[in-house]
C-alpha positions in Angstrom: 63.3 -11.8 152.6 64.6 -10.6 149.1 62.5 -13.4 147.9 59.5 -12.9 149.7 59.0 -9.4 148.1 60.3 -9.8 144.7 57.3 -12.2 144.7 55.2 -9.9 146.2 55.8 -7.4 143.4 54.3 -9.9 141.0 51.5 -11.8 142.6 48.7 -9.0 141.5 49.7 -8.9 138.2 50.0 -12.3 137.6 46.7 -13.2 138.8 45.4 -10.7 136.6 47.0 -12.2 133.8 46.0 -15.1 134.7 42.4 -14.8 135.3 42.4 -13.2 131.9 44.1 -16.0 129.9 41.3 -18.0 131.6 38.7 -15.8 130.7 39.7 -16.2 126.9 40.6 -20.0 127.0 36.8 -20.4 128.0 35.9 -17.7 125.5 34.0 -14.8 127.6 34.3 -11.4 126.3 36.9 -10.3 129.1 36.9 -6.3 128.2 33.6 -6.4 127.8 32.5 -8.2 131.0 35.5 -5.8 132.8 34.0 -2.8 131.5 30.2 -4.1 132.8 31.6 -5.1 136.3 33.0 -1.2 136.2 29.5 0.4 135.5 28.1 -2.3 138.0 30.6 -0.9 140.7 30.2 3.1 139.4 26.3 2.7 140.2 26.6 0.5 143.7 28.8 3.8 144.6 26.3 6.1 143.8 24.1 4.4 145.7 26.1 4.0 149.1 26.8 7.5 148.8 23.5 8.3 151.3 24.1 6.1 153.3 28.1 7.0 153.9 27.4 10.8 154.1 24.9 10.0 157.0 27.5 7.8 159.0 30.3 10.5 158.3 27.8 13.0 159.6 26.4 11.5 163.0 30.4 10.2 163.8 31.2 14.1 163.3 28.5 15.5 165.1 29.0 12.5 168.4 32.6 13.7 168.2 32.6 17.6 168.2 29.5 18.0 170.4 31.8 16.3 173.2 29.2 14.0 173.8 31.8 11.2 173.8 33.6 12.8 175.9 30.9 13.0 178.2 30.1 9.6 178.2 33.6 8.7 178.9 33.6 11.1 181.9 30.6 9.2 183.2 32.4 5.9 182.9 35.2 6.8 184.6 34.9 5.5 187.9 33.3 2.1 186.4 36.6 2.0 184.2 39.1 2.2 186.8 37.0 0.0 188.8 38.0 -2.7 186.1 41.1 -1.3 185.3 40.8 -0.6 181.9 42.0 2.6 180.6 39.7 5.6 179.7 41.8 6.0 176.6 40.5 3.0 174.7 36.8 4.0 175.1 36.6 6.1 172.3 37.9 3.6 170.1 36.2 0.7 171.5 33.0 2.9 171.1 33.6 4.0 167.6 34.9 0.9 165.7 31.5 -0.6 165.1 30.5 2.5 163.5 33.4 3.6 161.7 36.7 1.9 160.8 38.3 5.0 159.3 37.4 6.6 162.5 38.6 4.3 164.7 41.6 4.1 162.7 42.8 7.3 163.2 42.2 7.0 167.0 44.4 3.9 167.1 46.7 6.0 165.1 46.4 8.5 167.9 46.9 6.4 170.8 49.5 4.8 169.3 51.7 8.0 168.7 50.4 9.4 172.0 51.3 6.3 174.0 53.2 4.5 172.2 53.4 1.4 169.7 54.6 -1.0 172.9 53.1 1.0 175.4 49.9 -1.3 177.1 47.4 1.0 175.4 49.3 1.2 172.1 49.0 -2.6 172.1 45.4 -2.8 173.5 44.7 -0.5 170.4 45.9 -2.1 167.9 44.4 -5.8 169.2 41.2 -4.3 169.5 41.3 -3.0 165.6 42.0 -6.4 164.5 39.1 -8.2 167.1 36.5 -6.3 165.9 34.5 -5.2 162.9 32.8 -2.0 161.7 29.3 -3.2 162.0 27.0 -1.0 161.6 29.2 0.4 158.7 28.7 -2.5 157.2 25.1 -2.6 157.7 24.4 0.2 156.2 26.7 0.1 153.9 26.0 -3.4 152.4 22.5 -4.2 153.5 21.7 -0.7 152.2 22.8 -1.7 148.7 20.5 -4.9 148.2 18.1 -3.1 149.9 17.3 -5.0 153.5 15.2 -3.0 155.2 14.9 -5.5 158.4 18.1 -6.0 159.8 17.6 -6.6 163.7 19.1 -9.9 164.2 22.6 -9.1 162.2 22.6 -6.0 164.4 22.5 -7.9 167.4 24.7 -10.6 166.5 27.2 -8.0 165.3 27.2 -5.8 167.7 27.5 -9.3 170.5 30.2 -10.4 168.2 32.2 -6.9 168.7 31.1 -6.6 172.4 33.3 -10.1 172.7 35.9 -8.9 170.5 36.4 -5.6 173.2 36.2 -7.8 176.1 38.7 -10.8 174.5 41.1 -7.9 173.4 41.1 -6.0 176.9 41.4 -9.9 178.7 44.0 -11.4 176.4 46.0 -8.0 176.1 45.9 -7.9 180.5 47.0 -11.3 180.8 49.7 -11.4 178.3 51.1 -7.1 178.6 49.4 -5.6 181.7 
């Protein structure tokens, strides 16, 4: 284990070093081309900006107005019906908009319920089996400027509809 992390330590900066060395063997400008690739990244920020203060703003506004809350109320009897617990809805409903969102309701669930508890468990296989999609979307189709996206939003949105229903399966079979 002593091992293991004393090479951790170093990997980064090696690669860096070693991408560098590279960069010179074959003769490219490397401060030059770093210091392009930084104004490159400055100006792809300013331009996500928009689009991220929009997302931040209709997560916020779902949330406080209750609305999820609602909608969870709603689902109730269909939930226990399958017996999945009305806990996870909020994150299940969230992580394709927001992973920073849904992170802190993991986080949640996890310190309410605990990190071995069912839900703690479910939460924390559901981060990993699904993706922020429309995040990414936004974020990333946004930036090369796609205006027609239909088809990646219903693929993405399939893909983390199986991701939920994998996660709530797998984690019954195996801890429920």
């Amino acid at each position: 284990m002593h091992y293991i992390l004393h090479i951790s330590n170093w990997i980064i900066p090696s690669i860096i070093v070693i991408v560098l060395l590279y960069g010179t063997y074959k003769r490219v400008p490397t401060y030059e081309t770093f210091v392009e690739g930084g104004k490159e990244g400055v100006s792809m920020a300013i331009s996500l900006l928009p689009f991220l203060l929009g997302m931040i703003v209709s997560i916020s506004i779902f949330r406080a107005s209750g609305a999820m809350d609602a909608f969870v109320g709603l689902l109730s009897p269909v939930l226990s019906f399958l017996n999945v617990p009305a806990e996870i809805v909020p994150l299940a409903l969230t992580r394709p908009i927001s992973g920073t969102a849904s992170l802190s309701m993991a986080t949640d669930l996890i310190q309410t319920e605990g990190p071995d508890s069912y839900i703690g468990r479910l939460a924390s296989t559901m981060q990993g089996s699904t993706d922020t999609t429309l995040y990414v979307l936004t974020v990333y189709f946004g930036a090369v400027g796609i205006k027609r996206m239909g088809d990646a939003l219903k693929v993405g949105l399939i893909a983390d509809l199986i991701g939920i229903m994998a996660s709530l399966i797998i984690c019954y079979l195996i801890f429920g």
